[in-house]
mmJSON file of the N, C-alpha and C atoms, coordinates in Angstrom:
{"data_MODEL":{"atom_site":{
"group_PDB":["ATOM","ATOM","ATOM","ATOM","ATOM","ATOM","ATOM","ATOM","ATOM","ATOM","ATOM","ATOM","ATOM","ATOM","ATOM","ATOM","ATOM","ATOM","ATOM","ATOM","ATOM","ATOM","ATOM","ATOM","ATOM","ATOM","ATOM","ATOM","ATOM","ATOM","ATOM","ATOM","ATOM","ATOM","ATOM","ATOM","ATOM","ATOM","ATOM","ATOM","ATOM","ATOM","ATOM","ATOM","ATOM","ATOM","ATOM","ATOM","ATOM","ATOM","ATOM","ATOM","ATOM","ATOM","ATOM","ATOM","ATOM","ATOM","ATOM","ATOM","ATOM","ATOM","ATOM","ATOM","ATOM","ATOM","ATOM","ATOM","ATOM","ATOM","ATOM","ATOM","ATOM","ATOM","ATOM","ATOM","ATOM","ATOM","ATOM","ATOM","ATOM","ATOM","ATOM","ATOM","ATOM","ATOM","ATOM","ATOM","ATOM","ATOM","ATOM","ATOM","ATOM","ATOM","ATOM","ATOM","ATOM","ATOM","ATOM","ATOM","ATOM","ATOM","ATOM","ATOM","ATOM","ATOM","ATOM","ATOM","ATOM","ATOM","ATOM","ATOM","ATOM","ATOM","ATOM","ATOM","ATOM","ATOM","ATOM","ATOM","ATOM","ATOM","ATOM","ATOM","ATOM","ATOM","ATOM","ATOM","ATOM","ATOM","ATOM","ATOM","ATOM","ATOM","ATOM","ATOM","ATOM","ATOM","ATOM","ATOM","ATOM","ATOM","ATOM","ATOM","ATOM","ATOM","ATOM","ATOM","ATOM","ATOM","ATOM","ATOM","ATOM","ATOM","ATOM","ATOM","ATOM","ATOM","ATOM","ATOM","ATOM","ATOM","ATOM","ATOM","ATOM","ATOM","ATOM","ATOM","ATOM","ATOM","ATOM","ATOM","ATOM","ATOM","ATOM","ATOM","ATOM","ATOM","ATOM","ATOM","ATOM","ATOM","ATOM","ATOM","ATOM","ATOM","ATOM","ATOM","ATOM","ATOM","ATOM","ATOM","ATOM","ATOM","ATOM","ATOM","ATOM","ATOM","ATOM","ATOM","ATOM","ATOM","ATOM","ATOM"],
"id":[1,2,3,4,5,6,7,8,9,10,11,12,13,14,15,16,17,18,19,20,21,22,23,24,25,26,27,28,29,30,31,32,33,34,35,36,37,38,39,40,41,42,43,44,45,46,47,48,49,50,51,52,53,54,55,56,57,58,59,60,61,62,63,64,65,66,67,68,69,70,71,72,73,74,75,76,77,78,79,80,81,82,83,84,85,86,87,88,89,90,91,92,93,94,95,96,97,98,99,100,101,102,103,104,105,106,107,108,109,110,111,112,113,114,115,116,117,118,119,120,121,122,123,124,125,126,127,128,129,130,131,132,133,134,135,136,137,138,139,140,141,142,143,144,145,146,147,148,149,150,151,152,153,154,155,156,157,158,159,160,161,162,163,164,165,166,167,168,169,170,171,172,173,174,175,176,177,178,179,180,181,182,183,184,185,186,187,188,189,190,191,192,193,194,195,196,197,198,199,200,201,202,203,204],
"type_symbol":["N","C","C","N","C","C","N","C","C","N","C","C","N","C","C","N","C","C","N","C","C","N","C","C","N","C","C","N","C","C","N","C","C","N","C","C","N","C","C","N","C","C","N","C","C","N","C","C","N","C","C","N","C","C","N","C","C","N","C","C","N","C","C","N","C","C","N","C","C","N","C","C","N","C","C","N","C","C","N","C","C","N","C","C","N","C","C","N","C","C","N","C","C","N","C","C","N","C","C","N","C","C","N","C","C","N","C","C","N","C","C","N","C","C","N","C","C","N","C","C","N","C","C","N","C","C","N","C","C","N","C","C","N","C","C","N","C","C","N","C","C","N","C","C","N","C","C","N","C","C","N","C","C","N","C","C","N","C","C","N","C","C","N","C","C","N","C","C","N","C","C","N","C","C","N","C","C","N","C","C","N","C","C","N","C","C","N","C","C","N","C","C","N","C","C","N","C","C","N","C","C","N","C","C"],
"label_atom_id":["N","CA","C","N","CA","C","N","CA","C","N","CA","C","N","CA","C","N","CA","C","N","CA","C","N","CA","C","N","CA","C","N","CA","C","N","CA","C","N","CA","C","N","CA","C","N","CA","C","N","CA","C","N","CA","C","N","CA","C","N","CA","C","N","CA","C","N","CA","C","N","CA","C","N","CA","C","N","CA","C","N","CA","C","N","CA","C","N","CA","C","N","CA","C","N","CA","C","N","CA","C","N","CA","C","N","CA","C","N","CA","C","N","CA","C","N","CA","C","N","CA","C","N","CA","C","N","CA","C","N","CA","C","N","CA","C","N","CA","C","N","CA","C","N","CA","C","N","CA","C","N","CA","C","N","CA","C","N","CA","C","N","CA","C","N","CA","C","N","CA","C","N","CA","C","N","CA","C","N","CA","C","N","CA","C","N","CA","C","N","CA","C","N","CA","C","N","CA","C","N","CA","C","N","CA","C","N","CA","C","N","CA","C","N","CA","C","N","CA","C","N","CA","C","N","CA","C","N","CA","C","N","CA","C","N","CA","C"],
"label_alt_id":[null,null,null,null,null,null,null,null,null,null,null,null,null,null,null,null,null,null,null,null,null,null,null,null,null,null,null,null,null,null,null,null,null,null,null,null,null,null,null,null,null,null,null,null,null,null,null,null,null,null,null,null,null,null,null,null,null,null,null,null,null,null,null,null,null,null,null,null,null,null,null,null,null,null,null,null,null,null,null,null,null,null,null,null,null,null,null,null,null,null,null,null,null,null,null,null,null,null,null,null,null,null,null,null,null,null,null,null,null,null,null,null,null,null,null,null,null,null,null,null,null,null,null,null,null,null,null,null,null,null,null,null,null,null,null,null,null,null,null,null,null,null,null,null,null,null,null,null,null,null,null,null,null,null,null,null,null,null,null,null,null,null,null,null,null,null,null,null,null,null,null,null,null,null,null,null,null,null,null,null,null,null,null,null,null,null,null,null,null,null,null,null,null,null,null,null,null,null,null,null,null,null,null,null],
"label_comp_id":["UNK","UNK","UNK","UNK","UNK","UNK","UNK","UNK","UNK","UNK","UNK","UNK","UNK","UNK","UNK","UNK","UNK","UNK","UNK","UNK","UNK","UNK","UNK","UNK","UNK","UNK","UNK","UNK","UNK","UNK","UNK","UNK","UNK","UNK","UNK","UNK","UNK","UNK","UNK","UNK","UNK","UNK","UNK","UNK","UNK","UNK","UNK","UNK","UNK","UNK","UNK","UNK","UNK","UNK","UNK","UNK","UNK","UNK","UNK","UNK","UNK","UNK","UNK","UNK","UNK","UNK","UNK","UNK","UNK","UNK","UNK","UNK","UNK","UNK","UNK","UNK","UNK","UNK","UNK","UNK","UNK","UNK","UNK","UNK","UNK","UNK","UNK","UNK","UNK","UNK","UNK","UNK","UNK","UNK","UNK","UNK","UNK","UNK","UNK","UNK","UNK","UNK","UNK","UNK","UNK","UNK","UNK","UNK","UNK","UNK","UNK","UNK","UNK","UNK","UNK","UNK","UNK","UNK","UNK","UNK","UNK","UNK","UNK","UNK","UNK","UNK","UNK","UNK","UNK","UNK","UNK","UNK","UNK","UNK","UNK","UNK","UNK","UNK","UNK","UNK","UNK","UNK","UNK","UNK","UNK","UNK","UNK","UNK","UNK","UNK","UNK","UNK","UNK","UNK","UNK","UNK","UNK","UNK","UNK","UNK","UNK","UNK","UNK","UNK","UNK","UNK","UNK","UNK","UNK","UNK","UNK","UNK","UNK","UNK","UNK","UNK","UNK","UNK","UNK","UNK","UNK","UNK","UNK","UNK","UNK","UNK","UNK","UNK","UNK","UNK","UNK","UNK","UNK","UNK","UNK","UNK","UNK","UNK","UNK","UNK","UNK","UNK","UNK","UNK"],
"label_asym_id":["A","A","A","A","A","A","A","A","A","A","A","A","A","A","A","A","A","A","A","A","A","A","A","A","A","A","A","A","A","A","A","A","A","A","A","A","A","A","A","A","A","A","A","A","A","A","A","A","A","A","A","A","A","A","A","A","A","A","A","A","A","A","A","A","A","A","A","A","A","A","A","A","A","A","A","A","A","A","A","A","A","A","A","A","A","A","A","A","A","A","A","A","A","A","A","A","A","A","A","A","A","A","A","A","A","A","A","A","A","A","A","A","A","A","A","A","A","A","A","A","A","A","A","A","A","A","A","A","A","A","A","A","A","A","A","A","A","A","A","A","A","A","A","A","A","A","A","A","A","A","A","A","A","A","A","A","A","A","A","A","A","A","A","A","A","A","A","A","A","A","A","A","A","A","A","A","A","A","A","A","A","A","A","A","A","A","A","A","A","A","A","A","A","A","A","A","A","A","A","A","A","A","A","A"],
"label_entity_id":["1","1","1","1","1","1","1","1","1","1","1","1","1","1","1","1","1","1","1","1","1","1","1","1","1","1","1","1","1","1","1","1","1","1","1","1","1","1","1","1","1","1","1","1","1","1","1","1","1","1","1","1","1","1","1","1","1","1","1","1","1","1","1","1","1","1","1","1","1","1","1","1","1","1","1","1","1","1","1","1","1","1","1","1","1","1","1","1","1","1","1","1","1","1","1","1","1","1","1","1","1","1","1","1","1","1","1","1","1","1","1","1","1","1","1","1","1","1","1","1","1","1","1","1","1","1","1","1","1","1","1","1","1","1","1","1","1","1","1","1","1","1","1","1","1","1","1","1","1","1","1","1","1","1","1","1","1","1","1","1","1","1","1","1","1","1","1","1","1","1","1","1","1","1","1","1","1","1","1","1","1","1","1","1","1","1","1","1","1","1","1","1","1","1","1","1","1","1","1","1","1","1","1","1"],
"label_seq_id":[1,1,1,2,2,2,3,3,3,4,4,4,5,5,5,6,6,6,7,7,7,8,8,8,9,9,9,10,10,10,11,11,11,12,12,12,13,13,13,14,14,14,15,15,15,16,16,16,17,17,17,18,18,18,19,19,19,20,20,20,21,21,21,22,22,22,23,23,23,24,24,24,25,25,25,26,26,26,27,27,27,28,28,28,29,29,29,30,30,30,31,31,31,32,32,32,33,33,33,34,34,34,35,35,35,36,36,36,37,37,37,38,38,38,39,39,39,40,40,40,41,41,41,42,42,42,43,43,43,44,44,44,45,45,45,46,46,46,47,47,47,48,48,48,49,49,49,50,50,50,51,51,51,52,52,52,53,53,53,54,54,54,55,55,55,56,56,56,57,57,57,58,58,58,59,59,59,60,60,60,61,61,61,62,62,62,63,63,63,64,64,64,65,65,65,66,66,66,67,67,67,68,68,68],
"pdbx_PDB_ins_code":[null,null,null,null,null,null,null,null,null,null,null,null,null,null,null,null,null,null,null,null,null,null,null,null,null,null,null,null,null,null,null,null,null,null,null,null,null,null,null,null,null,null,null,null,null,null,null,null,null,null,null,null,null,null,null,null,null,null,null,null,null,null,null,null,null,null,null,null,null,null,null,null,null,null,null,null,null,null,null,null,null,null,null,null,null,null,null,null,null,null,null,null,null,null,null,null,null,null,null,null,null,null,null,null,null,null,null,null,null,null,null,null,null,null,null,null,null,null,null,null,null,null,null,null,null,null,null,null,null,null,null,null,null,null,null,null,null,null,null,null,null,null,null,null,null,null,null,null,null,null,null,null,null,null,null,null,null,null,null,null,null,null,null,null,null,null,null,null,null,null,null,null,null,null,null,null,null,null,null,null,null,null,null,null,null,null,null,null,null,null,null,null,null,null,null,null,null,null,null,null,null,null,null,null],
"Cartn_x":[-10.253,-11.074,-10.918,-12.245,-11.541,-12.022,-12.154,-11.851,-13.51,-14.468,-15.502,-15.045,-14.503,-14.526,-13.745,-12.309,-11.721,-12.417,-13.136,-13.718,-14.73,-15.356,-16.443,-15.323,-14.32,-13.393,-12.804,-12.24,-11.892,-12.694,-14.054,-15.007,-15.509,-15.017,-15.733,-14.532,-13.517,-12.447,-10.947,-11.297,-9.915,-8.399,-7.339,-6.503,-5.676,-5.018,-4.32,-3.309,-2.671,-1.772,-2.965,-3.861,-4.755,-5.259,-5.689,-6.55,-5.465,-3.81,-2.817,-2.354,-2.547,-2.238,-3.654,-5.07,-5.522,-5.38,-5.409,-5.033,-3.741,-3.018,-1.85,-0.765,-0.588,-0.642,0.572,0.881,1.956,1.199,-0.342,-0.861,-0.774,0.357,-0.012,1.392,1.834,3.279,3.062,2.101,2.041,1.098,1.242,0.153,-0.706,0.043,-0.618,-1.61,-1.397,-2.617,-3.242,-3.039,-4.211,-5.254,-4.353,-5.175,-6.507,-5.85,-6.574,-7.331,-7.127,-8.337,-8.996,-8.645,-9.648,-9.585,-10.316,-10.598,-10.96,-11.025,-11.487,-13.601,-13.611,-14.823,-15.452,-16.52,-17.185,-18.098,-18.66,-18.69,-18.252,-16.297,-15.798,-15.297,-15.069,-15.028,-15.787,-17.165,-18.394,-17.731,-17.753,-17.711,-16.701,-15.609,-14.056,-14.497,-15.308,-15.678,-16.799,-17.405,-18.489,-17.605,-16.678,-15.74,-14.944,-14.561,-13.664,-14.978,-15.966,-16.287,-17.219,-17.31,-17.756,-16.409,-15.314,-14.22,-13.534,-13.951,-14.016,-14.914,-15.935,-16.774,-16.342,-16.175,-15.516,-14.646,-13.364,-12.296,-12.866,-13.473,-14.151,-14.303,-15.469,-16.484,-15.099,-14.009,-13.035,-11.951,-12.262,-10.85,-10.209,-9.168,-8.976,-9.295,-9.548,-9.448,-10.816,-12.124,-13.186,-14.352,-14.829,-15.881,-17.142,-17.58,-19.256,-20.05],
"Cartn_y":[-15.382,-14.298,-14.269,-14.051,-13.929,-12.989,-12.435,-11.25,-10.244,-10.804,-10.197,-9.541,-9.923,-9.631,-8.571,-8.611,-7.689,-6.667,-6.582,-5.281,-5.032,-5.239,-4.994,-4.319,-5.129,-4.49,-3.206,-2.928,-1.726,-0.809,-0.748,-0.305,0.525,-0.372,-0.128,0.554,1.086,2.055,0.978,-0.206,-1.05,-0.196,-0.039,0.147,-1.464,-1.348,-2.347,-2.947,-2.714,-3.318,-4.258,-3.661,-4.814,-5.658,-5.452,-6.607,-7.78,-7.075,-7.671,-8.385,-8.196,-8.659,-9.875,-9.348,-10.485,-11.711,-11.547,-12.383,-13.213,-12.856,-13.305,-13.334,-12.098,-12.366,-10.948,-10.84,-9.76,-8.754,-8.204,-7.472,-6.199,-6.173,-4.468,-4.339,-5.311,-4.774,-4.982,-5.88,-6.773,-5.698,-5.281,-4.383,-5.724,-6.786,-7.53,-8.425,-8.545,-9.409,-8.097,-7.067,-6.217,-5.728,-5.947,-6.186,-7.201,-8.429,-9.556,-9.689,-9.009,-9.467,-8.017,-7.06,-5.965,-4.942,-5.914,-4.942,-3.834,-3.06,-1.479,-1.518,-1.001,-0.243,0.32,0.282,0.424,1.666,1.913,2.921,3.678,3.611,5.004,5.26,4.461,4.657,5.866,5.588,6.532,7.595,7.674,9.329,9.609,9.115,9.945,10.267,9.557,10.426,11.616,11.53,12.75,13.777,13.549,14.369,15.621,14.4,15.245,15.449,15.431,16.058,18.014,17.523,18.611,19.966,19.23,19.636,20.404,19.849,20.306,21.165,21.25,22.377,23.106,23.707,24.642,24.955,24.312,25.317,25.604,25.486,25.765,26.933,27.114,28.383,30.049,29.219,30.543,30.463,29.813,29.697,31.586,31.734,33.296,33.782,34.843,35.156,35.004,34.315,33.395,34.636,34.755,35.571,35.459,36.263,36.021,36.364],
"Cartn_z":[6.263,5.765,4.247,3.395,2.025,1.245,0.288,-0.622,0.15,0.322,0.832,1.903,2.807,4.235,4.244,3.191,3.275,2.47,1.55,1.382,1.807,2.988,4.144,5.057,5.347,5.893,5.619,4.699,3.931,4.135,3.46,3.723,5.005,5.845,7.732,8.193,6.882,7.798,8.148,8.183,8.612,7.631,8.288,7.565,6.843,5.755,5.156,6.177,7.084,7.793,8.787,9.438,10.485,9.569,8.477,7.717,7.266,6.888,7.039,8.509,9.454,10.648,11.074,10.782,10.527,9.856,8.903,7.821,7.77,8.926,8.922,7.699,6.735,5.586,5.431,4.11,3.869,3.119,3.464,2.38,2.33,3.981,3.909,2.621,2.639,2.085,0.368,0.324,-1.228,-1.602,-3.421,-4.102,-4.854,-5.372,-5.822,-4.666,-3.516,-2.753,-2.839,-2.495,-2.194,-3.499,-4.141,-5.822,-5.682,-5.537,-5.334,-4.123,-3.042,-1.487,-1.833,-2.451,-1.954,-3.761,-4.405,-6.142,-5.698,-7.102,-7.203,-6.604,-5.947,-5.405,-6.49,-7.611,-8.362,-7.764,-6.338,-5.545,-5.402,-5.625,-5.074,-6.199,-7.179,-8.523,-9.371,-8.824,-9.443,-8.812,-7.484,-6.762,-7.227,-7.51,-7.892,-9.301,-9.9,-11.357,-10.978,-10.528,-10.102,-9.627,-8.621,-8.098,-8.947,-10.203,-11.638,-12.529,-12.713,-13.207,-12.903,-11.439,-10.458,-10.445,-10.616,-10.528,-11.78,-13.07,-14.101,-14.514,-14.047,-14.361,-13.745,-12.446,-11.819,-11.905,-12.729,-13.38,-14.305,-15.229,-16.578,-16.273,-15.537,-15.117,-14.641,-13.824,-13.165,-14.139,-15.549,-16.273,-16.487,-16.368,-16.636,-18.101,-18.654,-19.658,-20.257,-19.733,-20.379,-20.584,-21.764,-21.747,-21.406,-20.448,-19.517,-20.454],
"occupancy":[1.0,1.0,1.0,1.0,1.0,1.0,1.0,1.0,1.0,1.0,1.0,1.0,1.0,1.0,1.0,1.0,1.0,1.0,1.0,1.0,1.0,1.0,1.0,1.0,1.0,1.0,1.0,1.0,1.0,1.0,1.0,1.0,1.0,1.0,1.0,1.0,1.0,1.0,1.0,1.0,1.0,1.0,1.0,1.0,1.0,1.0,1.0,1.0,1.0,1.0,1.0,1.0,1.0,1.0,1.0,1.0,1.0,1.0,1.0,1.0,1.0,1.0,1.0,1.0,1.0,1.0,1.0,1.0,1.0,1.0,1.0,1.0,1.0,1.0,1.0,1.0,1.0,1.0,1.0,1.0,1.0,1.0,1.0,1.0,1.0,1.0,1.0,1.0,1.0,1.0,1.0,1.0,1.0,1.0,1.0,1.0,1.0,1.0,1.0,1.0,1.0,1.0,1.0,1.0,1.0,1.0,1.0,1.0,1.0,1.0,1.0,1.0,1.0,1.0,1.0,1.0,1.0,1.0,1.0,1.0,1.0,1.0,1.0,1.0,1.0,1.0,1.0,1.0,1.0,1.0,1.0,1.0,1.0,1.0,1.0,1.0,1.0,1.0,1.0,1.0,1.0,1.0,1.0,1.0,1.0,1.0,1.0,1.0,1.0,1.0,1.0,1.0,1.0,1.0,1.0,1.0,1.0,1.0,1.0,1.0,1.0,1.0,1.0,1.0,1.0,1.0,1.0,1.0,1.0,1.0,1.0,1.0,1.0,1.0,1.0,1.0,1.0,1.0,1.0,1.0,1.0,1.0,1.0,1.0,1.0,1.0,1.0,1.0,1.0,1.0,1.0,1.0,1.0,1.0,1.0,1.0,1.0,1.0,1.0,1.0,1.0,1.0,1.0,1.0],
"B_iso_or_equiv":[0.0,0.0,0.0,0.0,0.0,0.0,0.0,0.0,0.0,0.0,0.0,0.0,0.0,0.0,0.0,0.0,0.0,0.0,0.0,0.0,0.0,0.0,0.0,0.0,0.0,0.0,0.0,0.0,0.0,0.0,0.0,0.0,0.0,0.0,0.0,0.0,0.0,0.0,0.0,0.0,0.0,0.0,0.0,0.0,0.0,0.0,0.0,0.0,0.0,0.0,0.0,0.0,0.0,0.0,0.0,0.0,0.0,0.0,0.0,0.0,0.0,0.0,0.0,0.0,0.0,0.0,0.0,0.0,0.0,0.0,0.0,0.0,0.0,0.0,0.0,0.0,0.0,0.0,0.0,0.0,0.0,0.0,0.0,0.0,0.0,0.0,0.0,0.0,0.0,0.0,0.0,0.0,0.0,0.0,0.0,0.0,0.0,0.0,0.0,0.0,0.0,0.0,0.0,0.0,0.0,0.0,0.0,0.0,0.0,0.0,0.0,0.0,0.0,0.0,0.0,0.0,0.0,0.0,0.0,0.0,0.0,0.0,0.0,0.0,0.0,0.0,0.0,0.0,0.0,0.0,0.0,0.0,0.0,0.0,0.0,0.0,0.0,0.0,0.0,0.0,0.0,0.0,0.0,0.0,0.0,0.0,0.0,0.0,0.0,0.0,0.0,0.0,0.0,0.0,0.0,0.0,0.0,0.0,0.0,0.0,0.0,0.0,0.0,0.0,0.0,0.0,0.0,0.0,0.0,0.0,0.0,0.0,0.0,0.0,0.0,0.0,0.0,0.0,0.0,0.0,0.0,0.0,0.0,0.0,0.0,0.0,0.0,0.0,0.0,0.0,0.0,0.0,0.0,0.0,0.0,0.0,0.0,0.0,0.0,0.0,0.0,0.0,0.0,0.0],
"pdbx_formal_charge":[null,null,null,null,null,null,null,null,null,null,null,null,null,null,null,null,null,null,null,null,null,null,null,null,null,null,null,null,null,null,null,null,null,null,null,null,null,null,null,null,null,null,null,null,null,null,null,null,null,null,null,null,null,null,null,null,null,null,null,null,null,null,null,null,null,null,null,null,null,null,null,null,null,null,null,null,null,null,null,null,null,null,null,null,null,null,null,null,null,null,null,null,null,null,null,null,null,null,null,null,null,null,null,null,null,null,null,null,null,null,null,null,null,null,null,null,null,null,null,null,null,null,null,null,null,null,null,null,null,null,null,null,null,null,null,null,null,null,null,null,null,null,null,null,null,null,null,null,null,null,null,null,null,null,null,null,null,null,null,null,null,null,null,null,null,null,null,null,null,null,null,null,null,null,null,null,null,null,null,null,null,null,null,null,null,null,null,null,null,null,null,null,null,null,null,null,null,null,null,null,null,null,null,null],
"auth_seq_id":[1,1,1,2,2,2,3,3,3,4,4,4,5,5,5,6,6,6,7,7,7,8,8,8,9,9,9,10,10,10,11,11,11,12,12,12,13,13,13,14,14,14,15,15,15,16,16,16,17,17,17,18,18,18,19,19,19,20,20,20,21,21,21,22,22,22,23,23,23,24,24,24,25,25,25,26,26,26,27,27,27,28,28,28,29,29,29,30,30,30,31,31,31,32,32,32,33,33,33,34,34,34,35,35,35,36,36,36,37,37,37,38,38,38,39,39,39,40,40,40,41,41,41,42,42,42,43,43,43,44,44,44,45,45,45,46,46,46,47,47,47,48,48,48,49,49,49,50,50,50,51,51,51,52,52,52,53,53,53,54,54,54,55,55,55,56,56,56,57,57,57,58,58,58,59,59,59,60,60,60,61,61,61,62,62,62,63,63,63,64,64,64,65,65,65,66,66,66,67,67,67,68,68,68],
"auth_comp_id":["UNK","UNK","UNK","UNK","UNK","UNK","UNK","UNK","UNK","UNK","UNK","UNK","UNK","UNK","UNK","UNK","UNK","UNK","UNK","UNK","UNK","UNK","UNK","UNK","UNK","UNK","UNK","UNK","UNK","UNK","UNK","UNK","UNK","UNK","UNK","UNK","UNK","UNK","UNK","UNK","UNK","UNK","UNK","UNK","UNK","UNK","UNK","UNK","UNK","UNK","UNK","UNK","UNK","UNK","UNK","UNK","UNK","UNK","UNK","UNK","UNK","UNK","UNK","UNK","UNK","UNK","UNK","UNK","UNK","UNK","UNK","UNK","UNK","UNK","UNK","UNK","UNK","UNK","UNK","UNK","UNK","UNK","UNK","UNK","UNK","UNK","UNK","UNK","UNK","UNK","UNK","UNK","UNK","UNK","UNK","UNK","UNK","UNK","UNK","UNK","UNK","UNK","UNK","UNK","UNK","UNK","UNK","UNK","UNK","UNK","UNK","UNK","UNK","UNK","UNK","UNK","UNK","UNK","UNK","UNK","UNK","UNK","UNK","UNK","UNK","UNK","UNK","UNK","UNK","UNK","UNK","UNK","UNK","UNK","UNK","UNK","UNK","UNK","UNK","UNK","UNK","UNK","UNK","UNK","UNK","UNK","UNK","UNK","UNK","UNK","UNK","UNK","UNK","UNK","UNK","UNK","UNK","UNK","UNK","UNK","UNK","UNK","UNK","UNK","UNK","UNK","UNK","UNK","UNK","UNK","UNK","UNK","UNK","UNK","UNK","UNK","UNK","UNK","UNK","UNK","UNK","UNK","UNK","UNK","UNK","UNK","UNK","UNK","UNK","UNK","UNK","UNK","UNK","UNK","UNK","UNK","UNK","UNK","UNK","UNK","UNK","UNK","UNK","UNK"],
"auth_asym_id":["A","A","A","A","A","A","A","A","A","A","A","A","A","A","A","A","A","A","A","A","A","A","A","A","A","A","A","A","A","A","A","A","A","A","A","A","A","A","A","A","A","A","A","A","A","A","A","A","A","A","A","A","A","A","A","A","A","A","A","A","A","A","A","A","A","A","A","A","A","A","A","A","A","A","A","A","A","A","A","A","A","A","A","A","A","A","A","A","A","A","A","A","A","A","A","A","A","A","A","A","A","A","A","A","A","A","A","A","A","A","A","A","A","A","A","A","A","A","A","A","A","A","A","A","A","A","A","A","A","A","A","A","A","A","A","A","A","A","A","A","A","A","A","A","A","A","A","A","A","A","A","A","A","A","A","A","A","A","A","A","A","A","A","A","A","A","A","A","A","A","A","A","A","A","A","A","A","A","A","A","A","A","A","A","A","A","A","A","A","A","A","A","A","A","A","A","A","A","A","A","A","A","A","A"],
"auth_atom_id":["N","CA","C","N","CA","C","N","CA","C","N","CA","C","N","CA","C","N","CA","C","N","CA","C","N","CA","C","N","CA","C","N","CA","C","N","CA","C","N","CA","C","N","CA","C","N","CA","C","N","CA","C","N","CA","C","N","CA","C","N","CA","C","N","CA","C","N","CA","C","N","CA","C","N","CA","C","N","CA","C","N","CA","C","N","CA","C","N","CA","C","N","CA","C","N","CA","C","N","CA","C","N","CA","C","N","CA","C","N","CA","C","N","CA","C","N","CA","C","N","CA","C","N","CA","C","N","CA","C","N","CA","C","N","CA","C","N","CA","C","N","CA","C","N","CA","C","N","CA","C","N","CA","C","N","CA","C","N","CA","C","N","CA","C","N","CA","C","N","CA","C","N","CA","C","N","CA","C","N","CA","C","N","CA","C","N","CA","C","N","CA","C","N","CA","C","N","CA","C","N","CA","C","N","CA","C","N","CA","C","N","CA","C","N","CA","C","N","CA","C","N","CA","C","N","CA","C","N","CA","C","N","CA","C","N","CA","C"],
"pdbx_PDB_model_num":[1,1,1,1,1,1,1,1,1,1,1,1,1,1,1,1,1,1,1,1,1,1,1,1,1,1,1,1,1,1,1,1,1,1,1,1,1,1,1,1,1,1,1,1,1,1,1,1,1,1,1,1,1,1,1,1,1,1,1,1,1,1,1,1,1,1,1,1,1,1,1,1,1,1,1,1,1,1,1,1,1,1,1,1,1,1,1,1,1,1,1,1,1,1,1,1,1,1,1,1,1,1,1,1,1,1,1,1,1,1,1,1,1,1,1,1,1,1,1,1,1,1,1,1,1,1,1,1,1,1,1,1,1,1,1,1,1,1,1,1,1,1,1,1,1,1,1,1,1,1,1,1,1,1,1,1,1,1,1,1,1,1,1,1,1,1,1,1,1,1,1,1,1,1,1,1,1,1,1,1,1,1,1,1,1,1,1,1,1,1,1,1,1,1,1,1,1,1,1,1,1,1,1,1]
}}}
């Protein structure tokens, strides 16, 4: 299997130890293979920034002390 599959994999919910047990491989344990079979998601990348910034406005808005 190679770097695609595992992030189709990832993706479809697989946890790191089965894609490791497929693979016959040490990835649940290694940060560096999992670096290398499964890069950063440019997808969840975006949403975790949409996330902080959704997130930042809404403390903004209930900051204490803030004049309406």
């Amino acid at each position: 299997m190679r770097r695609s599959g595992t992030v189709e994999a990832t993706a479809g919910g697989a946890s790191a130890q089965a894609i490791s047990t497929k693979m016959a491989n040490t990835l649940a344990a290694s940060t560096r293979l999992q670096q290398t079979y499964n890069p950063v998601n440019i997808a969840t990348v975006r949403d975790v920034d949409a996330n902080r910034r959704e997130g930042r406005a809404k403390l903004r808005k209930n900051k204490p002390g803030r004049k309406m």
